[in-house]
N, C-alpha and C positions, 0 to 999 in steps of 0.2 A: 479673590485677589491672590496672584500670584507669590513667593518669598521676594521675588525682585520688585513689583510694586508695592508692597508691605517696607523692604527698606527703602525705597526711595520717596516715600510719603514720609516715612521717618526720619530724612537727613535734611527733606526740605523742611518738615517740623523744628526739626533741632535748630537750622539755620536762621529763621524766623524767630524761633525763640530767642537767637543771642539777639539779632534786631532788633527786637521790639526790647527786651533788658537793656541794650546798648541807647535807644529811644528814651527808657524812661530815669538812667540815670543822666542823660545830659539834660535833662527836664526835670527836676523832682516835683513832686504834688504837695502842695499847700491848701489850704480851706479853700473849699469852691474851685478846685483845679483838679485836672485828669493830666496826667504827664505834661506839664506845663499848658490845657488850653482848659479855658477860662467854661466849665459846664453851667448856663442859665437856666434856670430855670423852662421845662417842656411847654412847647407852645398850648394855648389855655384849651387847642381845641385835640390834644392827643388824649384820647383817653387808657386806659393801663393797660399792659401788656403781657399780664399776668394769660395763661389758656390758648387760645389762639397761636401768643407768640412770646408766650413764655421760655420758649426753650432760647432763645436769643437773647437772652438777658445774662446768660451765664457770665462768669466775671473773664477776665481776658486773662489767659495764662497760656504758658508754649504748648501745653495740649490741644488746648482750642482754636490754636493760631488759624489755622487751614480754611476753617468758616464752621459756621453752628448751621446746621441744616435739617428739615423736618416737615414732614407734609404738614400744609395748613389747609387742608381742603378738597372735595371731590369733584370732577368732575361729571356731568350730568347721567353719563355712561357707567361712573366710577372710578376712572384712572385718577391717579391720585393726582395734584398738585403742589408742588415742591414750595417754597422758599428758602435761601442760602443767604446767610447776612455775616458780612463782615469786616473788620476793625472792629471797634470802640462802641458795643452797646450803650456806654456811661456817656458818651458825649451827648449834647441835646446839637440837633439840625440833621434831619438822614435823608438821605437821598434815597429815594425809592422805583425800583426799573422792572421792568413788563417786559420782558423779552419777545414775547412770541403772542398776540392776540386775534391773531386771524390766522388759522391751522397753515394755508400754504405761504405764508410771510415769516417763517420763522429762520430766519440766516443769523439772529440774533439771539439765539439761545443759548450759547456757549460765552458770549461776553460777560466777565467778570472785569470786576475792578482792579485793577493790575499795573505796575508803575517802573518804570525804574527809578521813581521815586524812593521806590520799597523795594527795590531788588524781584520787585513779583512777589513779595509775601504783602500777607492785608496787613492794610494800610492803620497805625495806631492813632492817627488823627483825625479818621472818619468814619462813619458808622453810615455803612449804606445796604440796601437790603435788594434782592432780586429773584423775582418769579421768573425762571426761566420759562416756563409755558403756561399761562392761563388757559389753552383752547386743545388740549391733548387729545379731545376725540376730534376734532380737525385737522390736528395734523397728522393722526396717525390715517384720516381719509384722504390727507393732501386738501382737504377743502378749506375754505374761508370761515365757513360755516361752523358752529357745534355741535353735540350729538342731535340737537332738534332740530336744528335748521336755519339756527338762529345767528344775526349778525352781532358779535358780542357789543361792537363801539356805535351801537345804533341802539343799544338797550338800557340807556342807562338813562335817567332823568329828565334832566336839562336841555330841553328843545325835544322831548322826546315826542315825535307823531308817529302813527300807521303805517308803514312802509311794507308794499309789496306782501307777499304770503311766503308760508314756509318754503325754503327751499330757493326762492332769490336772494340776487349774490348781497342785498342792504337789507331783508329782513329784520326788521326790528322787534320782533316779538309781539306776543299776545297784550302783554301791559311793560314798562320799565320796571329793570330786575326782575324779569321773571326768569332769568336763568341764574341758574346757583352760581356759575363760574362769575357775573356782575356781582351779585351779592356778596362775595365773596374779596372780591378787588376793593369795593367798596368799605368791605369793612377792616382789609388792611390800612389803605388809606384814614378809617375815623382811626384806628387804635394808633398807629405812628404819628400822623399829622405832622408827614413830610414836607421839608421845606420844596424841596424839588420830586417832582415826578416824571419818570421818561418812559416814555413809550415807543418801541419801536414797531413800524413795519414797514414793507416794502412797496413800491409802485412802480410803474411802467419805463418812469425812463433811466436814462444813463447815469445819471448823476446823485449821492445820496446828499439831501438840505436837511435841515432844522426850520420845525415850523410851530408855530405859537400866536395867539391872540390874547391882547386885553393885559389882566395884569400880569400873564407869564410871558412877555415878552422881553425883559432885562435878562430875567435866570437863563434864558432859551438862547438867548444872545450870546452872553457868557460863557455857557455850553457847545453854541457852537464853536465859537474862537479857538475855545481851548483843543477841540478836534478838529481845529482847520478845515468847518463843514461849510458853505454857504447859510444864510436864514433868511427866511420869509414868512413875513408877517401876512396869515391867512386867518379867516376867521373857522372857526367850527361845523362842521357838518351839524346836525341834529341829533342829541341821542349817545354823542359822544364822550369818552369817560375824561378826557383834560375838561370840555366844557363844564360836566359835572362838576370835579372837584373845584372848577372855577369859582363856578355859584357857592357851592355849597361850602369850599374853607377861604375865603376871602386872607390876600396876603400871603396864600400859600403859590407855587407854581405849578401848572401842571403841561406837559409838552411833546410834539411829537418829534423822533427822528426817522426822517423817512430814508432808506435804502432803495438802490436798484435791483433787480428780479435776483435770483440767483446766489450761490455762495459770497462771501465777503471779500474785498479784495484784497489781495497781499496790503498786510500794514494795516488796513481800517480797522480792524477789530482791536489791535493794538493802541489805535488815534482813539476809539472810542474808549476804552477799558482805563486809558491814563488819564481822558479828560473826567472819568467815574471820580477817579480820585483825586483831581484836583478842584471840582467842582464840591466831592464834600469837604475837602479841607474849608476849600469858601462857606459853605454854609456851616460849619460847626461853629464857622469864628463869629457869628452873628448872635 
C-alpha cells in the first residue's frame, strides 16, 4: 500500500471514528442497550463464535471502524475464502451475504453495506457479515463450477438428488456437502444464525428481482422495497442453500438476489449496499 493509500484509509478512519463517537453520545447505553438499541438475547439456534469467527467479535472502536476481516476457510484448490463484517458485532439480528457462488456470477463481490445513512462509514446500528466469494477456484476459471466440478447451490441438503456428472453446468455432487466451500457456508450460517440471508447471482435476463419461497418471503420483500428491486415468489431449485437453511433454521430468512449477466449498473450496487444497511437496522431492532 502506497503513503497516499496508507493516508487516505486513515482520514476516512478518523472520520468514522468521530461518527460513530458522535452516534454514541446522542444514544448513551444503559443495561441491555448498545448505543441506544435494545441487544436480546442471540437467537437459540447461533451457536458461538468464538474460532471460525472469532476475530469479528472484537469490540467496535475507530481502529476497527473500516470492517474486521479474515479468512474463514479454503477452497477445494486452496484459495483462501474471505469474510469482512461490519458495524456492531454486540448487536443480536446479522444480516449475512454470499456475494459471488457460482465462479462466473460474481458482479457482486465488491458490494458492501454502505449508506448515506453513515456517510459510507459501517453502519453502528448493524451487524452484517459478507463472503465476498465462496467459489474462488470458479471464478478464477470463469466457470459456474468449483475446483471439482461441482455445482455449489445443488450440494446442499434439502431437496438434494443426483444431478447430471462432473463437469455439468447443475452437478450436484457425489453426496450433499461434499464440497468443503458448502460445508463451510453451512457452518457460518449454524455459528451466526442470521436473521437474514442473501444470496446473489446472476441470470439471463435484463432485469435484476428478488426472489424467495415459504417462510423468507416477508424479509425478501422488505429487501427488495428497500432496493427498488422487483420480487417473486418462486420456489427452490433442489440442493439449494436458501432452501437449506429454510428447513434447517425455521424463523430465520434465507434469499436470493438475482442480477443481469455482466457488471452492475451505475447506482445498483449503491441501491443494494444502502438496502444492506437498512435491512440490518430492521433486524437488529427485533
Amino acid at each position: 500500500m502506497s503513503r497516499r493509500d496508507l493516508f487516505i484509509a486513515a482520514a476516512i478512519a478518523a472520520l468514522c471514528g468521530i461518527a460513530l463517537i458522535s452516534v454514541a453520545r446522542g444514544a448513551p447505553a444503559t443495561d441491555g442497550m448498545v448505543a441506544g438499541k435494545h441487544t436480546s438475547p442471540a437467537p437459540a439456534s447461533r451457536e458461538p463464535t468464538s474460532g471460525l469467527l472469532g476475530f469479528t467479535q472484537t469490540p467496535r472502536r475507530p481502529g476497527n471502524l473500516l470492517a474486521r476481516v479474515g479468512v474463514v476457510g479454503r477452497s477445494t484448490e486452496g484459495r483462501p475464502i474471505r469474510l469482512r463484517q461490519t458495524g456492531d458485532p454486540a448487536l443480536s439480528g446479522e444480516v449475512l451475504v454470499f456475494g459471488c457462488v457460482h465462479g462466473d456470477e460474481c458482479a457482486a463481490t465488491g458490494i458492501q453495506p454502505s449508506s448515506p445513512l453513515t456517510a459510507g462509514c459501517p453502519d453502528p446500528e448493524s451487524d452484517v457479515y459478507v463472503v465476498p466469494n465462496l467459489n474462488p477456484d470458479g471464478a478464477a476459471r470463469r466457470s459456474r463450477l468449483n475446483g471439482r466440478g461441482v455445482d455449489l447451490n445443488r450440494n446442499f441438503p434439502s431437496g438434494w438428488r443426483p444431478i447430471g456428472h462432473r463437469g455439468d453446468p447443475q452437478y450436484s455432487g457425489p453426496r450433499p456437502f461434499s464440497e468443503p466451500e458448502t460445508r463451510l457456508a453451512a457452518d457460518i450460517v449454524r455459528r451466526l444464525g442470521p436473521e437474514a440471508t442473501i444470496w446473489f447471482h446472476q441470470y439471463g435476463g435484463g432485469r435484476p428481482f428478488v426472489r424467495a419461497w415459504g417462510q423468507s418471503i416477508p424479509l425478501a420483500r422488505k429487501y427488495a422495497a428497500l432496493a427498488r428491486l422487483p420480487f417473486r415468489a418462486l420456489p427452490w431449485p433442489d440442493g439449494t442453500a436458501p432452501n437449506w437453511q429454510n428447513h434447517r433454521f425455521p424463523g430465520t430468512s434465507s434469499f436470493v438476489v438475482e442480477l443481469p449477466p455482466g457488471p452492475l449498473a451505475d447506482g445498483l450496487g449503491a441501491r443494494l449496499g444502502d438496502a444492506l444497511v437498512r435491512l440490518g437496522r430492521e433486524v437488529s431492532k427485533d
